[in-house]
C-alpha positions in Angstrom: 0.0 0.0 0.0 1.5 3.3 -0.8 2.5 5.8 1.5 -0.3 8.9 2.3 1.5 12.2 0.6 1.0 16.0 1.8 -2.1 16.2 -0.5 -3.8 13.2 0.7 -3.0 14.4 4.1 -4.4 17.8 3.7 -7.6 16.8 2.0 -8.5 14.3 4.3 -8.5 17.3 6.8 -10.8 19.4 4.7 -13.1 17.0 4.1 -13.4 15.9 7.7 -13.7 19.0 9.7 -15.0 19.3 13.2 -18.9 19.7 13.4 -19.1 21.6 10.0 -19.3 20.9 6.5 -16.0 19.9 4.2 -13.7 23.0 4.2 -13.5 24.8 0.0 -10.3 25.5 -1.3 -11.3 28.9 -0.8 -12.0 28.7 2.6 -8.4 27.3 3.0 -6.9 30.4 1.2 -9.0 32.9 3.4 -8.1 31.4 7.0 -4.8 31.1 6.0 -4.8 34.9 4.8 -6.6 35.7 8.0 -3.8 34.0 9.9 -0.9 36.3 8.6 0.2 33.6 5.9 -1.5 34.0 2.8 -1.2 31.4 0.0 -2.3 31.6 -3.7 -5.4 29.4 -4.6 -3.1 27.6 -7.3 -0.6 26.9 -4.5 -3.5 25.3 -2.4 -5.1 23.6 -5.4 -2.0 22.4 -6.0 -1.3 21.1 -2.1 -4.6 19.6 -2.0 -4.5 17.7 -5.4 -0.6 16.8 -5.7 -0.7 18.0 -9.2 2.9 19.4 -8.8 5.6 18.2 -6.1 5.7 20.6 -3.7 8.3 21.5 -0.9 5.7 24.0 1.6 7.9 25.6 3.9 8.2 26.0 7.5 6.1 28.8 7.8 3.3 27.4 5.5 3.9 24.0 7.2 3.0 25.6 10.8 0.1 27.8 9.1 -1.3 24.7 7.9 -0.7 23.0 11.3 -2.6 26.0 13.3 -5.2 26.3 10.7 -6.5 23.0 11.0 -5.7 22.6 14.8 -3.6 19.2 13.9 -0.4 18.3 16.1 2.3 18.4 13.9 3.5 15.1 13.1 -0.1 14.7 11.5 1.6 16.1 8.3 3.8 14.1 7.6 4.1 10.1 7.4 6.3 8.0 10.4 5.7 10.9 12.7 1.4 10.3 12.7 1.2 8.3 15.8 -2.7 9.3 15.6 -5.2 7.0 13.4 -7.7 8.2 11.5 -10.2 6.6 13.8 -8.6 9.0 16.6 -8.8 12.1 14.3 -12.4 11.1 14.0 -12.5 11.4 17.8 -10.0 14.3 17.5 -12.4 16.1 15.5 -16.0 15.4 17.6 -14.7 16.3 20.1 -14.2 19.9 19.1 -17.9 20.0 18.6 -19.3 22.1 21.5 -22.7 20.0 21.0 -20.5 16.8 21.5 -18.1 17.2 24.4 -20.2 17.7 27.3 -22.2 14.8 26.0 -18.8 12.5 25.5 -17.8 13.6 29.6 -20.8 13.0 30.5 -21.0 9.2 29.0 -17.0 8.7 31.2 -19.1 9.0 34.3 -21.6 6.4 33.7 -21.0 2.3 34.1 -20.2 -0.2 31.2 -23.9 -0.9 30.8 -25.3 2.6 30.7 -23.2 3.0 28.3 -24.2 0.4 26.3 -27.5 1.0 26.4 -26.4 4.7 25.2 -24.7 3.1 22.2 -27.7 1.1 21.5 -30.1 4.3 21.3 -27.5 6.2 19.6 -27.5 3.9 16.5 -31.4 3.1 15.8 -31.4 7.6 16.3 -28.9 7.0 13.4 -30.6 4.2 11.4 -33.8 6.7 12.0 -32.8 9.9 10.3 -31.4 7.6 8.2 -34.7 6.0 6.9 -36.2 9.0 7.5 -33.7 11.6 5.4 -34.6 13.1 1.9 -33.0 11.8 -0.8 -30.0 13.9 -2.1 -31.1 15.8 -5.1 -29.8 14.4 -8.6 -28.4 17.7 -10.6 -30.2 18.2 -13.7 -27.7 17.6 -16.9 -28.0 20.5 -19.2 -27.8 20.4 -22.6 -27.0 22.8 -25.5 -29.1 23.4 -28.4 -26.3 25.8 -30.2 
């Protein structure tokens, strides 16, 4: 299996924020400007696609880092000693709607827990069942 590069890296981070939609490109230009370090949209198109090997330095590296709220070694491969599954975690728990619910599941027993689990996922399977469908995009077609 090959190794995760920079640009898988940094789009699995905008695509799985903390209790908010995937981040655009554009968002990812703006905070970054925000934060003092601006970058070109082609510079982050071309971070988060890999289109062209690129060598970010260590001031884009760390504007990155603070941007997304990451520990560093998240950016680069043999120094990740966090799963995905814990980035998951990582990332939930940044939810204000989530955390005091998470602390407040530590201080119950194994089976409350459980149980908690177990009404968590048929609330899942319901909105599930119960959800819209996704709207298909019309295909427009030219009469030129």
């Amino acid at each position: 299996m090959a190794e995760e590069t920079l640009a898988d890296r940094i789009r699995h981070l905008m695509e799985h924020p903390a209790g908010r939609a995937p981040y655009t490109e554009k968002e990812l230009v703006d905070g970054l400007a925000k934060q003092g370090t601006p970058f070109s949209p082609q510079y982050v198109n071309q971070l988060v696609t890999g289109s062209r090997p690129l060598n970010p330095t260590y001031d884009r590296l760390l504007a990155l880092i603070k941007f997304f709220r990451i520990p560093a070694g998240r950016l680069f491969p043999g120094y990740d000693d966090v799963s995905k599954d814990d980035l998951v975690l990582l990332a939930a728990m940044r939810d204000p709607d989530v955390l005091p619910i998470v602390t407040g599941l530590m201080k119950l027993g194994p089976e409350a827990r459980r149980s908690i689990g177990a009404i968590v996922s048929e609330l899942n399977s319901l909105e599930e069942r119960t959800r819209p469908p996704a709207r298909r995009k019309r295909r427009t077609t030219s009469t030129d």
